[in-house]
LUMPA-158886 format. One record per residue (C-alpha): residue number from 1; residue in one letter; x, y, z. Coordinates in nm, 3 decimals. Example, Ala and Ser with C-alpha at 12.3 -4.5 7.8 and 13.67 -1.06 7.14 Angstrom:
BEGIN
1  A  1.230  -0.450  0.780
2  S  1.367  -0.106  0.714
This chain:
BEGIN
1  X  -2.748  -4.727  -0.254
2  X  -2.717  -4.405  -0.038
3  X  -2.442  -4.324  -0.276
4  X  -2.641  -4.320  -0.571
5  X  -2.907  -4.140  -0.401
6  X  -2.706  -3.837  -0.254
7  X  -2.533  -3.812  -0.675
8  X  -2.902  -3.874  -0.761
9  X  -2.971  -3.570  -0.530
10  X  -2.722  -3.340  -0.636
11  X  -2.826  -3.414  -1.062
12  X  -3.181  -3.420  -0.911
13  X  -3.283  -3.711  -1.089
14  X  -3.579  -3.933  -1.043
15  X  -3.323  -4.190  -1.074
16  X  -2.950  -4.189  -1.116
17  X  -2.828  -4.036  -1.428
18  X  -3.184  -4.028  -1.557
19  X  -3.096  -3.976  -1.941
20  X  -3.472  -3.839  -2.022
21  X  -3.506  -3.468  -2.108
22  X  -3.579  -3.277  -1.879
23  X  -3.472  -3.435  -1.577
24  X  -3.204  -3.256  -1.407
25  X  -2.819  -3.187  -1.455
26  X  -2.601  -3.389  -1.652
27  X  -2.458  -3.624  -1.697
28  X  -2.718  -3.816  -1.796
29  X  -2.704  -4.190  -1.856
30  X  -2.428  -4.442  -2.020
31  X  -2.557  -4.652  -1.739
32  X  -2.824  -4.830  -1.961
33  X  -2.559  -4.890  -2.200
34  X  -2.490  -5.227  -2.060
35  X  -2.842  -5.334  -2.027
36  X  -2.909  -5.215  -2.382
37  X  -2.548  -5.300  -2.587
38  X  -2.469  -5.652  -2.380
39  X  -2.826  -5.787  -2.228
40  X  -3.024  -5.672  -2.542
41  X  -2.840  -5.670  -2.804
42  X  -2.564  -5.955  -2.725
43  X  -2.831  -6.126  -2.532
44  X  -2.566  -6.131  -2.276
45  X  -2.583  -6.268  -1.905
46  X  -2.704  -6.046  -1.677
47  X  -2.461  -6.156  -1.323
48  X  -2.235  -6.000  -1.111
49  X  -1.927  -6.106  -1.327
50  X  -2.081  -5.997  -1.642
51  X  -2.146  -5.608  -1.522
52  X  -1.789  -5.643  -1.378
53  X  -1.605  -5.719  -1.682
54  X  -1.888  -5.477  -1.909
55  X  -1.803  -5.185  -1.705
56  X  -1.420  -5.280  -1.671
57  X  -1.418  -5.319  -2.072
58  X  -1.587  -4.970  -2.132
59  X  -1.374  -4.772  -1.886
60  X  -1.079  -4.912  -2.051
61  X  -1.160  -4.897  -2.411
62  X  -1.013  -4.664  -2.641
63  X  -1.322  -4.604  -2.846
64  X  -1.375  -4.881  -3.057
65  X  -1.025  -5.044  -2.939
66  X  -0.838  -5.224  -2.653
67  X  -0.513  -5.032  -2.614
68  X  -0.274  -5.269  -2.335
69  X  -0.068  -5.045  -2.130
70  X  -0.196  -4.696  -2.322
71  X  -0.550  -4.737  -2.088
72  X  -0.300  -4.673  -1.759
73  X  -0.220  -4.379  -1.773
74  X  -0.435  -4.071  -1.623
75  X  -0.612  -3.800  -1.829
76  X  -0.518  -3.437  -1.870
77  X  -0.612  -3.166  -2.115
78  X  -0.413  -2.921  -1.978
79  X  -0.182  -2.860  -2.252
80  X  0.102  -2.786  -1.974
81  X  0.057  -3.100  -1.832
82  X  -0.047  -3.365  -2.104
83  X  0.249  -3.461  -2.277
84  X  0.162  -3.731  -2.572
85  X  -0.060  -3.741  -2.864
86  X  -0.195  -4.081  -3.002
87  X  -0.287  -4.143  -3.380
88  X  -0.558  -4.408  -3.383
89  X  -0.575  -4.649  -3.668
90  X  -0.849  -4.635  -3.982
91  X  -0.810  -5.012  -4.072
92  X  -0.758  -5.302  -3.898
93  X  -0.367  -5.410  -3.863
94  X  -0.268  -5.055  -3.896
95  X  -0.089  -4.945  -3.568
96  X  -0.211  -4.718  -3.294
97  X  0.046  -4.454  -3.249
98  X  0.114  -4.262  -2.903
99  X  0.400  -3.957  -2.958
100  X  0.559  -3.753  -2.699
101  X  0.415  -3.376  -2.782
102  X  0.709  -3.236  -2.559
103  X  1.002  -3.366  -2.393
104  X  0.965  -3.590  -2.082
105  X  1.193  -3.629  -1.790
106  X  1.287  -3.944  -1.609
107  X  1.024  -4.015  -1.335
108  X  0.740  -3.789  -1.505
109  X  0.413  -3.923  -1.536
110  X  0.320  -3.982  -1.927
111  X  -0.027  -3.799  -1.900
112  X  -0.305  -3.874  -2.216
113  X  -0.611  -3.724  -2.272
114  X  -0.961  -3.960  -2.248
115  X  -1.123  -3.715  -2.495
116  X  -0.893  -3.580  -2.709
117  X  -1.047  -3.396  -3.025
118  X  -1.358  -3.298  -2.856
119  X  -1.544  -3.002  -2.940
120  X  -1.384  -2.795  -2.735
121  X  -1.060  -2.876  -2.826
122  X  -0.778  -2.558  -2.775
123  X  -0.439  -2.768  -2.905
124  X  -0.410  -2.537  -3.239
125  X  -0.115  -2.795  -3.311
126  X  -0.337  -3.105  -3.338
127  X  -0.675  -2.872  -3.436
128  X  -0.761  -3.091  -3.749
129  X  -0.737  -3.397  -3.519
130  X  -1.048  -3.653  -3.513
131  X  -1.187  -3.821  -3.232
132  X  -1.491  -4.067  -3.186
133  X  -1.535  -3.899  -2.840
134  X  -1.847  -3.648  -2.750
135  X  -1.726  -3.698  -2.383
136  X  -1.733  -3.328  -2.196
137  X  -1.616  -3.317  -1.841
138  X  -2.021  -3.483  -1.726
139  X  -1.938  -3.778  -1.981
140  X  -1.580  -3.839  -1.814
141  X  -1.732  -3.822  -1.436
142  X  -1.992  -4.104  -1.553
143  X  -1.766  -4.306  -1.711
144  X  -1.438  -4.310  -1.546
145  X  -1.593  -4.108  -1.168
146  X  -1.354  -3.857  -1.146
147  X  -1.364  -3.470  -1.242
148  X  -1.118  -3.354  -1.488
149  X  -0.907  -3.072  -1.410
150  X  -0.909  -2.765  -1.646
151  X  -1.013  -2.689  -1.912
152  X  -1.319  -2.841  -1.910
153  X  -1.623  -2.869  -2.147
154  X  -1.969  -2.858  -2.016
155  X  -2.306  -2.875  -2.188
156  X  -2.677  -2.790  -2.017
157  X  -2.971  -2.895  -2.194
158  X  -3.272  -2.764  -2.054
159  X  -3.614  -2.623  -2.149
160  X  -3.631  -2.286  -2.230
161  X  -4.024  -2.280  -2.298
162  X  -4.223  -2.064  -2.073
163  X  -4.461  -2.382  -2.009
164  X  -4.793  -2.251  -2.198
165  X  -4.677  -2.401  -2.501
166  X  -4.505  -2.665  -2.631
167  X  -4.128  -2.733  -2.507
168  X  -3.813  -2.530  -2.648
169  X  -3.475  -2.753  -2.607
170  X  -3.153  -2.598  -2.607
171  X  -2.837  -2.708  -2.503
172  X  -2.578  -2.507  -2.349
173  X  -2.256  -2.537  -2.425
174  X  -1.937  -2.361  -2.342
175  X  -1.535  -2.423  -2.215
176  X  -1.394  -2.363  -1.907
177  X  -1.025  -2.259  -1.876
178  X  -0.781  -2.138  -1.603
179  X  -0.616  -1.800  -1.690
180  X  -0.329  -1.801  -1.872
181  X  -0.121  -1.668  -1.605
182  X  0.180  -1.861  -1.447
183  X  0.015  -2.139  -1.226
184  X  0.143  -2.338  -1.014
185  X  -0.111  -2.495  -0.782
186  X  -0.312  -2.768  -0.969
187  X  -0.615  -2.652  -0.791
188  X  -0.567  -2.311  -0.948
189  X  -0.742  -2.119  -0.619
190  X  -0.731  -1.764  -0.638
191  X  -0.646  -1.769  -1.009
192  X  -0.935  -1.642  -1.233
193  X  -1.134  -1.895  -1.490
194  X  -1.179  -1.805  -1.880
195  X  -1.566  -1.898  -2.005
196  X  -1.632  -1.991  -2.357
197  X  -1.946  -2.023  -2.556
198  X  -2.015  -2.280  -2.813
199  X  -1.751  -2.524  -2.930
200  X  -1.535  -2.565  -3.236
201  X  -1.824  -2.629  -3.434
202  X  -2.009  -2.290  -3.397
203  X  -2.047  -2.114  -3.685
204  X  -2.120  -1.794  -3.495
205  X  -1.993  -1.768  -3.124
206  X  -2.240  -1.449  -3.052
207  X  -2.537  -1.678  -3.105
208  X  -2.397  -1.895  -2.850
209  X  -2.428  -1.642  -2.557
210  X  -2.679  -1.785  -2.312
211  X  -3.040  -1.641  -2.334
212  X  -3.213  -1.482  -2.013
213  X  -3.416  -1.856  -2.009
214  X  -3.039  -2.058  -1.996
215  X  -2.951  -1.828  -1.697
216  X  -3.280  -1.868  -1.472
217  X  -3.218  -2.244  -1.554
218  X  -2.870  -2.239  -1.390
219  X  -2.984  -2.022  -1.150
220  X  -3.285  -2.216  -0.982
221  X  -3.045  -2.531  -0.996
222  X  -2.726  -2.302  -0.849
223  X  -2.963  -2.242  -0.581
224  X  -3.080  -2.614  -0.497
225  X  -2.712  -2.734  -0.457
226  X  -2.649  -2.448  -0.238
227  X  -2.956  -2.560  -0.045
228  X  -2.852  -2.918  -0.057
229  X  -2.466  -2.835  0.012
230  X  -2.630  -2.666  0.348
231  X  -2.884  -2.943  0.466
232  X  -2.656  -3.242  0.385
233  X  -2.323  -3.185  0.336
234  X  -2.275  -3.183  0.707
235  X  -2.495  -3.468  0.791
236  X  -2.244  -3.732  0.991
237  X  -2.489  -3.977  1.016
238  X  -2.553  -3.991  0.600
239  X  -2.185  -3.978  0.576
240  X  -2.120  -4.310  0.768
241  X  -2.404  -4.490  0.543
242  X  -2.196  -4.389  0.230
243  X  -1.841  -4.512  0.131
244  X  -1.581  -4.213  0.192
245  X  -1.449  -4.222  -0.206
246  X  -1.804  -4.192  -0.300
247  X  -1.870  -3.923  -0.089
248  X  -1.542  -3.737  -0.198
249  X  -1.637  -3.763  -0.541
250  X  -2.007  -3.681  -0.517
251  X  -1.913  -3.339  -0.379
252  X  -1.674  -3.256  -0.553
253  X  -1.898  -3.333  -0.859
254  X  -2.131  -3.079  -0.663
255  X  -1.848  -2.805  -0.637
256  X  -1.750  -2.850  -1.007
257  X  -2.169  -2.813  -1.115
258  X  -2.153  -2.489  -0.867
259  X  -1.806  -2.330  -1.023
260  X  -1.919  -2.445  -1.339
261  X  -2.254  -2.263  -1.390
262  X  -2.117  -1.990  -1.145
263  X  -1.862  -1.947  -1.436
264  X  -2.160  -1.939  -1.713
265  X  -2.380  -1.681  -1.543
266  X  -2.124  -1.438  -1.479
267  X  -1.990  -1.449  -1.761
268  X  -2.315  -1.392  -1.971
269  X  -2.476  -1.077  -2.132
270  X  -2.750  -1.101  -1.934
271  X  -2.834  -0.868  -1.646
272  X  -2.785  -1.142  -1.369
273  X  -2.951  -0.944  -1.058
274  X  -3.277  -0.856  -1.233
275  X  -3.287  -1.205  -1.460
276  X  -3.210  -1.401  -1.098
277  X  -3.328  -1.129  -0.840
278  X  -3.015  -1.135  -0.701
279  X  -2.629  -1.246  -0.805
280  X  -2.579  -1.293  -0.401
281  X  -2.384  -1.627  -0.341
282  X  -2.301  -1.713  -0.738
283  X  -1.944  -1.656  -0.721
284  X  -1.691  -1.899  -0.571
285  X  -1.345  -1.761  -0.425
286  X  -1.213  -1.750  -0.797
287  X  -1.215  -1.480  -1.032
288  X  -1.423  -1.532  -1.371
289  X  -1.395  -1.406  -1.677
290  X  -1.532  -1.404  -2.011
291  X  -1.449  -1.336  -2.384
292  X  -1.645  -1.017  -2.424
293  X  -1.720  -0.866  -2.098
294  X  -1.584  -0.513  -2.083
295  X  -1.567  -0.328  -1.753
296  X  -1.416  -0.001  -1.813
297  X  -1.402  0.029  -1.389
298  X  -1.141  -0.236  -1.424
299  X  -0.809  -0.089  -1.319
300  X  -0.695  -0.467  -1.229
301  X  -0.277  -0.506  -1.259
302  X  -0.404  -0.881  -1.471
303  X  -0.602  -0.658  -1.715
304  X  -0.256  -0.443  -1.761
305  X  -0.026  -0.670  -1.777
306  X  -0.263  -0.865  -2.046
307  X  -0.408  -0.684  -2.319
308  X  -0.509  -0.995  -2.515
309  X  -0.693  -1.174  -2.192
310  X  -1.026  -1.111  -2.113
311  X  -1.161  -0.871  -1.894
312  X  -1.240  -1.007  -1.505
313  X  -1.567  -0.966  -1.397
């Protein structure tokens, strides 16, 4: 319980991956899921074995199918780490194909990705490939609780209304991508990060740009997890209530949320001191930059050697 409550904290829910509008950060919930696909709909038991083998089922399915051996392996999207493709049958008794993409030595891990095909999707090779995954990088914490490495694919919905009328959803959505640049620590520290708007479906990327709403959204919530990074994250005594791996994974949930909408301010068109007051405490260690951000004060050596990347903020 003091688990969920410190994630529950960090999304600021009302409860855990609260999956009404409004409510917080994502993800929101798959949760219900079992309560509304097996107790509801199934007319299921509702026991301790039953959630077990529910939750066991839907962390190991590949979309609509049971894949032995395929659901071991970890998830990548880095295209210089993943190293297969699959090809998922239309038809019952029609195989399910998994192919090598690249050649793999003896003792290398075979690395697939959970959410191939997704909208944000940068393998040009497979780009007409179809998925029945919607997961971004907040579906694939929920489901499998871990944080994917990069790229990663993030959407915000939030209201944009100015509260005296009625509300104005909008979802932001954008990728986020280490540079380009030779890279060998998986962590990618000191190494800047490439922001995206809109997905593969855009039909115009400008319109995609966040608004001056979008970034005072991120920015009061940037501000509460730096708030609750400072009041809690250092608490011993709620540490020992809370099972370490939980812990782990609950802040570095919170660090990804941070780099993440970090990434998105930054890297918007918006004039972030006067929309936010101030841009003081926004940026992690990392450089970020964005598809059209010029600085002509830029005199970087990355900027020289790279005439195709985009500029660094």
């Amino acid at each position: 319980p003091a688990g969920k409550r410190l994630l529950g904290d960090i999304l600021n829910h009302a409860h855990l991956f609260d999956e009404d509008d409004g409510n917080g950060l994502p993800p929101k919930s798959f949760v219900k899921d079992y309560e509304e696909i097996w107790v509801k709909k199934c007319g299921g038991e509702d026991d301790e074995l039953a959630r077990a083998a529910f939750y066991q089922l839907t962390s190991r399915d590949e979309d609509t199918l049971m894949v032995p051996f395929y659901d071991m392996h970890n998830h990548s999207n880095d295209l210089k780490k993943l190293n297969t493709i699959t090809t998922k049958p239309l038809r019952r008794k029609k195989p399910f194909l998994m192919h090598s993409i690249k050649d793999i030595a003896p003792g290398e891990q075979i690395l697939i990705s959970y959410n191939r095909c997704h909208a944000g999707w940068a393998d040009k090779t497979y780009e007409d490939c179809v998925s029945y995954s919607f997961y971004g990088t907040s579906e694939l914490f929920d489901v499998f609780g871990f944080v994917e490495d990069f790229p990663q694919l993030w959407y915000f919905r939030m209201d944009v209304g100015d509260g005296t009328r009625d509300e104005m959803w909008d979802t932001l959505t954008f990728t986020l991508e280490a540079s380009d640049d030779d890279d060998d620590d998986e962590d990618n520290d000191g190494y800047p990060l490439k922001v995206t708007f809109g997905d593969n479906y855009s039909q115009n990327r400008d319109d995609e740009y966040p608004e001056k709403e979008n970034i005072k959204y991120l920015g009061d919530h940037l501000v509460r997890l730096r708030m609750l990074e400072t009041t809690m994250k250092e608490d011993d005594k709620l540490m020992q209530t809370i099972p370490r791996y939980e812990w782990d994974m609950a802040w570095t949930y919170h660090e990804a949320l941070v780099t993440a909408m970090s990434a998105a301010i930054l890297a918007s068109k918006e004039d972030v001191g006067v929309t936010l007051g101030s841009s003081e405490g926004i940026v992690d260690s990392r450089g970020l930059y964005s598809d059209d951000y010029d600085d002509d004060d830029d005199d970087s050596e990355d900027d020289s050697e790279d005439e195709d990347s985009r500029d660094e903020l």
